[in-house]
PALOSE-598352 format. One record per residue: residue in one letter; residue number from 1; x, y, z of N, C-alpha, C in turn. Coordinates in steps of 0.2 Angstrom, whole numbers, plus 5000, padded with zeros to 4 digits. Layout:
BEGIN
   residuo   num   n.xx   n.yy   n.zz   ca.xx   ca.yy   ca.zz   c.xx   c.yy   c.zz
         A   NUM      X      Y      Z       X       Y       Z      X      Y      Z
...
END
This chain:
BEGIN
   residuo   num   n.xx   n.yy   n.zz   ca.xx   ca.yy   ca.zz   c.xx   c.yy   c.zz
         X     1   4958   4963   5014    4962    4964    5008   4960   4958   5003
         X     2   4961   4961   4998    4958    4954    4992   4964   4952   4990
         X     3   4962   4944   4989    4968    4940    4988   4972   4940   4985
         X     4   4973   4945   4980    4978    4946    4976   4983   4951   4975
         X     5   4977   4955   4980    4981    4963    4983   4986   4959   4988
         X     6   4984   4955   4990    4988    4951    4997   4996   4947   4996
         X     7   4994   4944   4988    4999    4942    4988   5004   4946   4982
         X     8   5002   4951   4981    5007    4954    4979   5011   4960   4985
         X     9   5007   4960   4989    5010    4964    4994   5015   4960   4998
         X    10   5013   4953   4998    5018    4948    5001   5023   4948   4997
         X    11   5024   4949   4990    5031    4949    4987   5029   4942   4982
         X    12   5026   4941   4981    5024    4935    4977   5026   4936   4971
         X    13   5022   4939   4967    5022    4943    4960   5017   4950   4959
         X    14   5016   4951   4953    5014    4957    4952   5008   4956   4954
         X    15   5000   4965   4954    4994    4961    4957   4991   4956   4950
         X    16   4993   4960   4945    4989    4954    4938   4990   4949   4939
         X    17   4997   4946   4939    5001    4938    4940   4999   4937   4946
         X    18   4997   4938   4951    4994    4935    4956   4987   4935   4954
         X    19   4981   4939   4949    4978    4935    4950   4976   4931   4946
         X    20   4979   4927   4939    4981    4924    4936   4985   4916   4940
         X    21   4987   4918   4947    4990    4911    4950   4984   4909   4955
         X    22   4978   4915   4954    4974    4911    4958   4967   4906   4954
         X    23   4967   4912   4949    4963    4909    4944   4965   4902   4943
         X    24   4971   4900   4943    4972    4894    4939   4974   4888   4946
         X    25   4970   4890   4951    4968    4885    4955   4974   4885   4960
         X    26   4979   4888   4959    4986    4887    4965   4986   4888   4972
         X    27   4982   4894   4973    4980    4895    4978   4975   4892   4985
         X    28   4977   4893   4990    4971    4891    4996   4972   4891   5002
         X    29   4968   4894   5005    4965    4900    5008   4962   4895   5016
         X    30   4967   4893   5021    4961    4890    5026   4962   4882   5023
         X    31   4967   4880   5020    4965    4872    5017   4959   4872   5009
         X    32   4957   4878   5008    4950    4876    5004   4953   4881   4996
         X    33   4955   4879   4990    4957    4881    4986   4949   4886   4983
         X    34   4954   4891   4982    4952    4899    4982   4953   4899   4972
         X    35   4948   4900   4970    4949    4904    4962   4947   4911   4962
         X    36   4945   4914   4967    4942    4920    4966   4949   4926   4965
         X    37   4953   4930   4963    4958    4935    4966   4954   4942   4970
         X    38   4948   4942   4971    4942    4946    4974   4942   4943   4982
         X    39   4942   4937   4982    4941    4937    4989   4948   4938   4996
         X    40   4943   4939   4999    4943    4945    5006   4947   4941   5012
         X    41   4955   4941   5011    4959    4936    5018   4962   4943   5022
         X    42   4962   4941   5028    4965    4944    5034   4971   4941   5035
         X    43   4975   4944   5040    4980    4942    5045   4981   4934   5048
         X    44   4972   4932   5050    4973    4928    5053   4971   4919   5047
         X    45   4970   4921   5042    4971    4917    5035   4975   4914   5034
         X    46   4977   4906   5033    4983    4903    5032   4981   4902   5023
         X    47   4986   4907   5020    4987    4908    5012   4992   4903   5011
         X    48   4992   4899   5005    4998    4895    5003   4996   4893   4996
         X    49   5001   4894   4991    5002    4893    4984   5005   4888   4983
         X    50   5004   4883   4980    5005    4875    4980   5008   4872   4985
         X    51   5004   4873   4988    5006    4871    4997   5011   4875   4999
         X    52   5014   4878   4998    5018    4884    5002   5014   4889   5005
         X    53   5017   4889   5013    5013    4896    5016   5017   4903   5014
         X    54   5013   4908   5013    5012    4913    5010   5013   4918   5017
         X    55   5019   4921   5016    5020    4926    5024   5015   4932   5021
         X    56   5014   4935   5027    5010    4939    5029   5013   4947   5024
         X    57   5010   4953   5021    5012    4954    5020   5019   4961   5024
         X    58   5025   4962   5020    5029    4963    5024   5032   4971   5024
         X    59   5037   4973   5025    5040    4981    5027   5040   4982   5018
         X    60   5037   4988   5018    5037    4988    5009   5046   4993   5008
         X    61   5047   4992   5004    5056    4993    5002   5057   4997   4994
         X    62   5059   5002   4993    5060    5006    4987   5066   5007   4986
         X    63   5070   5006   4982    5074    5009    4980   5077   5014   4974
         X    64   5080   5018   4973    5082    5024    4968   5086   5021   4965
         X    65   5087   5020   4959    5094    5017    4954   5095   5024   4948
         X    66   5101   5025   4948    5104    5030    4942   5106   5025   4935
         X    67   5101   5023   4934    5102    5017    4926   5107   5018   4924
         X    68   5113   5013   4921    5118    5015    4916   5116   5014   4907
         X    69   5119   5015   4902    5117    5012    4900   5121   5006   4897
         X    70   5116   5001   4895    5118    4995    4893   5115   4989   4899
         X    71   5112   4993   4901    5109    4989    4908   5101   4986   4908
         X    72   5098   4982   4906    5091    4982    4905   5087   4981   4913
         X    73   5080   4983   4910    5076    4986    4916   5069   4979   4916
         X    74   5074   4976   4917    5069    4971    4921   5074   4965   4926
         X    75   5071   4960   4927    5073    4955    4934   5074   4950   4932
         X    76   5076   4950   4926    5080    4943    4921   5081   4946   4915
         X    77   5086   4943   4910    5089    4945    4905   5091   4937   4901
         X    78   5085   4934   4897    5088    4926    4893   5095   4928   4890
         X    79   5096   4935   4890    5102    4935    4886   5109   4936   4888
         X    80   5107   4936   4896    5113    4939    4900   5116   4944   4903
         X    81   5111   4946   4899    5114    4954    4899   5111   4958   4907
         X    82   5118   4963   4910    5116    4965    4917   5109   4968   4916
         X    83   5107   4966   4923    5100    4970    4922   5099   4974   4931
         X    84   5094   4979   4929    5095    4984    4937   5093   4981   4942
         X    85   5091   4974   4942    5091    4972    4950   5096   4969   4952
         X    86   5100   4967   4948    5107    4963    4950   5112   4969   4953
         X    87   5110   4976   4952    5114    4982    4954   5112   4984   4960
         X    88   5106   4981   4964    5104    4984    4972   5103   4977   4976
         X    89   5105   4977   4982    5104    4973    4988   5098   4967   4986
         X    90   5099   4961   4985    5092    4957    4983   5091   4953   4991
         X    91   5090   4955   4995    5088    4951    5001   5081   4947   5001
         X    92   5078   4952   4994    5068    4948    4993   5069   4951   4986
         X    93   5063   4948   4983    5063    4946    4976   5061   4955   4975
         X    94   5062   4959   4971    5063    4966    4970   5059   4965   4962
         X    95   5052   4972   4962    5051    4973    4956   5053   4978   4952
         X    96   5057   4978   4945    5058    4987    4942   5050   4990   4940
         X    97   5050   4995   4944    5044    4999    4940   5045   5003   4933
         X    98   5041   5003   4929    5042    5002    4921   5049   5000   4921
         X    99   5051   5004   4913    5056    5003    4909   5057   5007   4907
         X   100   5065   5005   4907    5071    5012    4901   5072   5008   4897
         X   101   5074   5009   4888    5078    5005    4885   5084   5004   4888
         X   102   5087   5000   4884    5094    4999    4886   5099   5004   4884
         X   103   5100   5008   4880    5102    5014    4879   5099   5021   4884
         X   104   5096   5019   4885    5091    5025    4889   5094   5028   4897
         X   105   5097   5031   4901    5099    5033    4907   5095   5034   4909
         X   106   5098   5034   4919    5092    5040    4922   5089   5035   4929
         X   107   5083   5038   4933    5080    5035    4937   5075   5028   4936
         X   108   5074   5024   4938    5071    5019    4940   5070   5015   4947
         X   109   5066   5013   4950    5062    5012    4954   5064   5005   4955
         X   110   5064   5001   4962    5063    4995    4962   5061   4995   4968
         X   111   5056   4990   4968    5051    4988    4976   5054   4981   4977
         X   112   5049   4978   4983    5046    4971    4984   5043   4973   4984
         X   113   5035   4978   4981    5029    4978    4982   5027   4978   4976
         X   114   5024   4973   4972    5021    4971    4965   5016   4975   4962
         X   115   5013   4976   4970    5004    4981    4969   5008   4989   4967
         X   116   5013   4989   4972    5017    4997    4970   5019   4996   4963
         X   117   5021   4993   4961    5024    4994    4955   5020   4994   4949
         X   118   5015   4991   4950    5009    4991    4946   5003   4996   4946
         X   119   5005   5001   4953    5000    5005    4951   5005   5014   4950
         X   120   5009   5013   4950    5015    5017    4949   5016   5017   4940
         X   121   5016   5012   4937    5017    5012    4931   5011   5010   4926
         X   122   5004   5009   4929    4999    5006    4925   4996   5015   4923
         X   123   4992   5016   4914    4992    5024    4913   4986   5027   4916
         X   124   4981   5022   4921    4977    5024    4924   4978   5030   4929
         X   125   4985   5030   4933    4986    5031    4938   4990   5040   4937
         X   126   4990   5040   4930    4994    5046    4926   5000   5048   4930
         X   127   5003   5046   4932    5011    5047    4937   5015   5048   4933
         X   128   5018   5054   4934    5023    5059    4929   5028   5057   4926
         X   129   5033   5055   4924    5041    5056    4921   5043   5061   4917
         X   130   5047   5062   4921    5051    5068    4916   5058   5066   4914
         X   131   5061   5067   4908    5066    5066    4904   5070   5073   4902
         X   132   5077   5071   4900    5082    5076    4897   5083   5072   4891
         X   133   5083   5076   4885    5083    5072    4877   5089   5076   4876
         X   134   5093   5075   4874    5098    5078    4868   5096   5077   4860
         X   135   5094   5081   4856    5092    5079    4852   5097   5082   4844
         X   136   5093   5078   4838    5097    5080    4833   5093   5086   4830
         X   137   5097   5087   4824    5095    5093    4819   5092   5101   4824
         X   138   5096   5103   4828    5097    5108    4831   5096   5114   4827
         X   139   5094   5122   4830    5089    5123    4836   5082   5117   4836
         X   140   5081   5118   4841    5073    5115    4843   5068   5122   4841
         X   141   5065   5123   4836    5060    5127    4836   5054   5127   4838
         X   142   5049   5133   4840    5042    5134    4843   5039   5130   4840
         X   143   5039   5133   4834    5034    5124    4830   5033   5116   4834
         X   144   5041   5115   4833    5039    5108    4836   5039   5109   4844
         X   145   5040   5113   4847    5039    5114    4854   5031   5113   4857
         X   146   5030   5117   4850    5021    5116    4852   5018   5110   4850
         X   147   5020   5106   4846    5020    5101    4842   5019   5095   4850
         X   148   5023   5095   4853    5024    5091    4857   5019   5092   4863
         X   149   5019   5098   4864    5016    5101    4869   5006   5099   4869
         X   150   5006   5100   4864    4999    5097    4861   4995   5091   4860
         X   151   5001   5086   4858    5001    5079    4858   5004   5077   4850
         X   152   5008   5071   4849    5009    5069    4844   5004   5065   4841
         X   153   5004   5061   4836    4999    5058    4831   5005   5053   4830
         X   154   5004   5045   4835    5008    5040    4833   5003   5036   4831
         X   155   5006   5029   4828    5002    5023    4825   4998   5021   4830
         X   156   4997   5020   4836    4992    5019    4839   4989   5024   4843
         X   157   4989   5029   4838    4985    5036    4842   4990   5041   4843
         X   158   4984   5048   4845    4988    5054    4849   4991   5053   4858
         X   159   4995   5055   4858    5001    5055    4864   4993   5063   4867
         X   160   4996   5062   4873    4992    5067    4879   4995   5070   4879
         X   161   4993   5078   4880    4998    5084    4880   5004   5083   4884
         X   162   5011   5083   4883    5017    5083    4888   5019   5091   4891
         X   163   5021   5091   4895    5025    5098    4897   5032   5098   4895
         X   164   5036   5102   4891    5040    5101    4886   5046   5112   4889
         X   165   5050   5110   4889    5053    5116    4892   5060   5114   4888
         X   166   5063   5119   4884    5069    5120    4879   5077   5123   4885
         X   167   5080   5116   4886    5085    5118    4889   5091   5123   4887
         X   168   5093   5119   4879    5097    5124    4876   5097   5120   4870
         X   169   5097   5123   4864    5098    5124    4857   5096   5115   4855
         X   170   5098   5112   4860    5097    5104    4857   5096   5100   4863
         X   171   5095   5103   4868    5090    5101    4874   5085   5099   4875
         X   172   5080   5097   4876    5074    5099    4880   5071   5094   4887
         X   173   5067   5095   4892    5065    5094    4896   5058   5092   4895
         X   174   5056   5084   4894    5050    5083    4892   5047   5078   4898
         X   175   5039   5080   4900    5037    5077    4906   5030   5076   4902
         X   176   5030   5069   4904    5022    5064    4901   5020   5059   4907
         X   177   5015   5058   4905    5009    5051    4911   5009   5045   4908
         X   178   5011   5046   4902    5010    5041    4900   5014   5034   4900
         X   179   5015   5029   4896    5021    5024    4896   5020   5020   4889
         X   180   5019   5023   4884    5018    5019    4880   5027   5018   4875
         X   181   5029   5013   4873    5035    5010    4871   5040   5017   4868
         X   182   5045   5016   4869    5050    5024    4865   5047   5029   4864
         X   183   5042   5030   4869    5036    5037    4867   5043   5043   4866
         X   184   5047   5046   4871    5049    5052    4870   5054   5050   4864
         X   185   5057   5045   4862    5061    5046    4854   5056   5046   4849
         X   186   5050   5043   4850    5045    5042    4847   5041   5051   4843
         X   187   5041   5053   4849    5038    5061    4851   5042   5063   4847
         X   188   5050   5065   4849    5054    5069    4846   5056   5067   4838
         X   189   5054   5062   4837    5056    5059    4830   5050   5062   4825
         X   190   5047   5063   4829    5040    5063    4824   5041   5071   4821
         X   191   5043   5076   4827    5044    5085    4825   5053   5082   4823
         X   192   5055   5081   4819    5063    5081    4814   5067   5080   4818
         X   193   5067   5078   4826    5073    5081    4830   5074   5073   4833
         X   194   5076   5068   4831    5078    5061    4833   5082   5062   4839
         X   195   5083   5056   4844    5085    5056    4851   5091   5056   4851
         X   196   5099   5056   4854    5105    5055    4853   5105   5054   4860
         X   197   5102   5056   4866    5103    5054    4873   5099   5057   4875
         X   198   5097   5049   4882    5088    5050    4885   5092   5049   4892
         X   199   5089   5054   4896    5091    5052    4903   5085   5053   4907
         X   200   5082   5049   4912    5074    5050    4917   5078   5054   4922
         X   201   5076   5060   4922    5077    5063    4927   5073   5063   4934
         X   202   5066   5064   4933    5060    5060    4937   5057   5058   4936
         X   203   5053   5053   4942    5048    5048    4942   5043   5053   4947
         X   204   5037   5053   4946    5030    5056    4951   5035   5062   4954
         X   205   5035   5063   4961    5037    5066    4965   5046   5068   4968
         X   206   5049   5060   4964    5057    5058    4964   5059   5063   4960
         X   207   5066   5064   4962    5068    5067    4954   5079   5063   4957
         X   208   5079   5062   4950    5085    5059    4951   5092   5063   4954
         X   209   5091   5070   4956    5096    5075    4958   5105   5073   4957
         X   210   5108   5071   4961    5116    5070    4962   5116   5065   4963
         X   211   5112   5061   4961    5114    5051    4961   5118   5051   4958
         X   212   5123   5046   4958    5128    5045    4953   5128   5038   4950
         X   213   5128   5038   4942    5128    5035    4938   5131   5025   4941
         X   214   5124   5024   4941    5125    5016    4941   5126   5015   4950
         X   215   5124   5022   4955    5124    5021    4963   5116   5020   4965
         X   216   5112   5018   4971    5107    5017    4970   5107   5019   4977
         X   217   5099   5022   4979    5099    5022    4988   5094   5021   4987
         X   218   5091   5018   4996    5086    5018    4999   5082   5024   4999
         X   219   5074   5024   4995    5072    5029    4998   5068   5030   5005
         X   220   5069   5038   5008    5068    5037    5016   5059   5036   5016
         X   221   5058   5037   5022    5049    5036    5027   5046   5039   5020
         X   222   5049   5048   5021    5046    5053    5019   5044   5052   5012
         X   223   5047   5050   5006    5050    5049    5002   5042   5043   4999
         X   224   5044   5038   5002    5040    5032    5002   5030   5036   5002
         X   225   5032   5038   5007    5023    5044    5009   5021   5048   5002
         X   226   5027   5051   5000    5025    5054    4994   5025   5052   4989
         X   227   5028   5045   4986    5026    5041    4981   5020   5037   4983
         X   228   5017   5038   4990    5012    5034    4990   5005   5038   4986
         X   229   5006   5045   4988    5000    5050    4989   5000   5053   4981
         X   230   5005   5049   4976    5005    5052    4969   5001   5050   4967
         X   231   4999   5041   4970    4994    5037    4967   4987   5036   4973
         X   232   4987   5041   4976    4981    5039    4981   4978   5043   4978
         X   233   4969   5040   4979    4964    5041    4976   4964   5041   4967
         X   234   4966   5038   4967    4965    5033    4958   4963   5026   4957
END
């Protein structure tokens, strides 16, 4: 396994920021300081990050969270403010995969595997999320349905085509690969119809079903197989 696969598997940090902690000389491998995040440690390898030994890596752990809002979606907050890891079990450092605004509902994701979370959210891997929008200036017409469906034209480019389905009259159901910033208010903004409530219904193969708002579970064996198999062969 390369070393940086290694140490985000360990729960270190993500794989980028691991290799960025190896780059900068921190690590070493057997006593002998390692700059490469390409090189190849085993099992039988004493790993350790400023002299700290580095365990081996460990039971990968997921969890489902029902976002509130007003909650941010990362693993600190300078400002205070609650955030989704403070609302599940922290027995080991936990990462959210992507992000919800803070106004935004719905499903999110939390690991200790940094490499999962990073190939789960990175747009190589094109892993699906679907949303329910409530939107303004009601009906949703074909126009802009197909508007969506086709791709937008934002300031850093065209959006990839989404799969977009019209709930009811100020509904809709819109599923993308992508992750780039407020895409879906961004999307719906662009065809006249601004957002007034976003909730993630699914992530890849998850879907948030009867969670209840701000409850979270473990997800099971089975569960864990098929979010692996959404990003295998990418």
């Amino acid at each position: 396994m390369r070393l940086a696969k290694y140490l985000a598997s360990a729960g270190i940090a993500s794989r980028r920021a691991s290799e960025e902690i190896v780059r900068a000389g921190r690590v070493t491998v057997d006593g002998v300081t390692v700059a490469d995040p390409a090189r190849d440690v085993g099992p039988a390898d004493a790993v350790a990050i400023d002299g700290r030994p580095v365990s081996p890596a460990h039971e990968r752990v997921v969890y489902a969270l029902n976002k509130p809002a007003g909650v941010v979606s990362t693993a600190r907050d300078p400002q205070g403010r609650p955030t989704v890891v403070t609302m599940v079990p922290q027995t080991e450092r936990l990462y959210p995969v992507g992000r919800l605004d803070i106004d935004t509902t719905g499903l999110i994701l939390l690991t200790n595997e940094g490499d999962l979370a990073h190939r789960l959210t990175h747009p190589s891997f094109e892993v699906e999320k679907t949303y329910r929008a409530v939107v303004g200036g009601p009906p949703v017409h074909e126009a802009a349905l197909r508007a969506l469906r086709d791709g937008i034209e934002l300031e850093e480019g065209r959006t990839a085509p989404a799969r977009v389905e019209r709930v009811s009259a100020d509904t809709l159901e819109i599923t993308i690969h992508e992750g780039r910033k407020r895409q879906v208010k961004r999307m719906c903004e662009a065809v006249g119809h601004p957002v007034k409530q976003l909730e993630r219904i699914a992530f890849g193969p998850l879907e948030l079903a009867d969670l209840p708002r701000g409850r979270w579970r473990k997800l099971s064996r089975e569960e864990g197989e098929r979010l692996t198999a959404a990003i295998a062969g990418r």
